[in-house]
N, C-alpha and C positions, 0 to 999 in steps of 0.2 A: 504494500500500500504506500503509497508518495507521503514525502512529509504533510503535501499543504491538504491532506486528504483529513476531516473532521468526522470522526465514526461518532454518533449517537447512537442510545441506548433507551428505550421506553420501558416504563416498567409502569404496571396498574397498580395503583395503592388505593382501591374502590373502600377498603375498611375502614381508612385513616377518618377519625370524628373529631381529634383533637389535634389541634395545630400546635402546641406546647408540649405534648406528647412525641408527635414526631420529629419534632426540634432537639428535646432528649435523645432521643431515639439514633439521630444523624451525628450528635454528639459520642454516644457509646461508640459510633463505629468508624469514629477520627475526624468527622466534618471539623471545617472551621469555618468562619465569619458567616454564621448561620445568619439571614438575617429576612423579616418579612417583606414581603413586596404589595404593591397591590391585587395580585393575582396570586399570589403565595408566598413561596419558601424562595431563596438561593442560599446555597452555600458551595463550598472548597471542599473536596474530599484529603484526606491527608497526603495524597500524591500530587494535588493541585490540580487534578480536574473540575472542571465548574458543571455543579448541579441545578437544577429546578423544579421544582412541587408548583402545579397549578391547581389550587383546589379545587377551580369549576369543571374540571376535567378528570382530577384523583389523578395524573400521569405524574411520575416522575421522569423529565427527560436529564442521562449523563452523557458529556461528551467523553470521549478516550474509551481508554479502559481501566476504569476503574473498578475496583473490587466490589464497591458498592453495585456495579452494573448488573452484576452476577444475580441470574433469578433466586430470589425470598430471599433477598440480605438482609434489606430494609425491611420489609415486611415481619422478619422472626425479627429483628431489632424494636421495632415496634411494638411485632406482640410482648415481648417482655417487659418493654416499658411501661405495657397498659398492667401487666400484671404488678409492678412495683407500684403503680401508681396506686391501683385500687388496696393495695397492701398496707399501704403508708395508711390510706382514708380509713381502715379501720382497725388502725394501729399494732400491726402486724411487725416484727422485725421481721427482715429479707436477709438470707445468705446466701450467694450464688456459688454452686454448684458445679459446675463446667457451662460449657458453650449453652444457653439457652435453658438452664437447667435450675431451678431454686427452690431452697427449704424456708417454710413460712412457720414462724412462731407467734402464737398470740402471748402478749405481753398479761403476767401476772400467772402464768402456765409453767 
């Protein structure tokens, strides 16, 4: 492929409900300068590819190749995210576990 050749990457995040969630979420898995737009998310993947979240659409588009491109990165980063979220809300301590994997304690147990 030539250098001046821009491979994109689409990816469906039709789940995604919470915009702070997936912002988390892009953070676990090395984004930087995550930041809102008026149509969504941008951010920097930690290799310096540039990302974008449209939420009227749910698409995630990556340029390059980024690791994040790779089908359900973002997605199991999410879901995890929604799982620590709803943990925290009813005061759960969270220990993770390996890759996607966590032990929930209820506090006073």
């Amino acid at each position: 492929m030539p250098c001046y050749t821009v491979q994109t990457t689409s990816l469906d995040l039709s789940q995604v409900r919470d915009m702070t969630i997936l912002k988390a979420a892009l953070a676990v898995l090395g984004a930087q300068n995550v930041q809102e737009t008026t149509s969504g998310l941008s951010f920097r993947d930690g290799e310096g590819w540039y990302g974008r979240y449209v939420s009227g659409t749910k698409i995630v588009e990556i340029d390059g190749a980024s690791r994040m491109a790779e089908p359900g990165v973002i997605a199991r980063a999410y879901a995890g995210e929604v799982v620590t979220a709803a943990a925290r809300k009813f005061g759960w301590q969270v220990a993770p576990k390996g890759e996607n994997k966590f032990q929930m304690k209820r506090r006073g147990m």
